[in-house]
N, C-alpha and C positions, 0 to 999 in steps of 0.2 A: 542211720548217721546223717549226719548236716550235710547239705548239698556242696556243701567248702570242701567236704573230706576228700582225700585223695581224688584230686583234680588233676588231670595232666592236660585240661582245654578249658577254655571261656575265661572269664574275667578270676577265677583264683589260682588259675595255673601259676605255678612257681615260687606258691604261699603255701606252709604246712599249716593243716589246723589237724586238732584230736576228731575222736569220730561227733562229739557234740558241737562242733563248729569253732572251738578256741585256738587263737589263733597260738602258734608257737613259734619259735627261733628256728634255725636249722638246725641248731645244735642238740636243743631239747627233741625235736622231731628225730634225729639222728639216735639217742639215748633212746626214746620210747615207743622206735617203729613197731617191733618185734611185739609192744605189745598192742599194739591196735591191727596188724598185719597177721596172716596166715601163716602160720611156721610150711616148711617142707613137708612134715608130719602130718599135718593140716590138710595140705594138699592132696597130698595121697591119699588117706581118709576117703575125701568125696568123692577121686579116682578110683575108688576102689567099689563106690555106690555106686557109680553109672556105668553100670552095663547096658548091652544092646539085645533089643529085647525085639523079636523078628516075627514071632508066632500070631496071628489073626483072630483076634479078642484081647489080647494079652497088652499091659500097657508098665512100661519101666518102674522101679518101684522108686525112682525121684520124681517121677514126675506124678502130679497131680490129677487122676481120674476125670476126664471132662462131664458134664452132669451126663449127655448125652451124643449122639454123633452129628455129623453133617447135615443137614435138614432134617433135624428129628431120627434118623438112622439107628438104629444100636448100634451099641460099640463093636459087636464083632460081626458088621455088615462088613461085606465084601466088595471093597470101592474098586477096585482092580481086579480083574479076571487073566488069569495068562494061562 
């Protein structure tokens, strides 16, 4: 999206535009949140994807696999000993 889009700081805060950066009324923004916004549905969705994942190698399945660990380490080195 345009860096205009859902602004609530800097210089476009309290201007609606769609997610391609046009600007709209309030009114029109008022009519078309729903479709540029996450429904509740929506929400929960991703809520339902992040789970917490605690096991040592193991890595959440939203999150993105790092190539490698902390100074070249594998992923399932053992940074913390207790």
């Amino acid at each position: 999206p345009s860096p205009r889009f859902r602004r609530t700081i800097g210089p476009w805060a309290g201007f609606h535009f769609d997610p391609a950066g046009k600007a709209l009324t309030a009114e029109e923004w008022g009519r078309r949140r729903d479709e540029f916004m996450p429904s509740e549905a929506d929400r929960a969705h991703v809520t339902s994807l992040m789970r917490r994942v605690v096991e040592p190698g193991k890595i959440a399945g939203w999150i993105a696999p790092p190539e490698r660990g902390i100074n070249a380490q594998p992923l399932d080195y053992e940074y913390v000993r207790l």
